[in-house]
C-alpha positions, 0 to 999 in steps of 0.5 A: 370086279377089278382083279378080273379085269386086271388079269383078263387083261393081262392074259389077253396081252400075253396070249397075243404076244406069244403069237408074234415074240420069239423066247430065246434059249441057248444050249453050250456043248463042249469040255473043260480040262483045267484051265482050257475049255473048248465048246460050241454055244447055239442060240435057238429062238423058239416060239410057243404053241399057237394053241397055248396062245389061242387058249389064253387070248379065249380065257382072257376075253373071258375074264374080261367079259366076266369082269365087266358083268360083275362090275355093273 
């Protein structure tokens, strides 16, 4: 079926690039009185768990392998 192979693929390309692409967070601490406001922003680049990532390349391959054998 397609939809399996869609999604199989889909899982695959997210699970490896979440193994290698960073997902940007910022945080601002600080105060605001009237018109002024004093604070610090940081930026942290977080990564996600490379079990996550290993659990959806693993699931991807097997949609994909799913799909492929419903197809024929």
């Amino acid at each position: 079926m397609k939809a399996f192979l869609a999604l199989g693929l889909v899982m695959l390309l997210l699970g490896v690039l979440s193994l290698f692409v960073p997902i940007p967070r910022s945080e601002r601490e600080g105060f605001k009185v009237g018109g002024l406001s004093i604070g610090v922003e940081t930026r942290h680049d977080e990564r996600v768990s490379p079990i996550i990532g290993g659990v959806l390349i693993l699931s991807g391959m097997g949609l994909l392998i799913a799909g492929k054998r419903r197809s024929t």
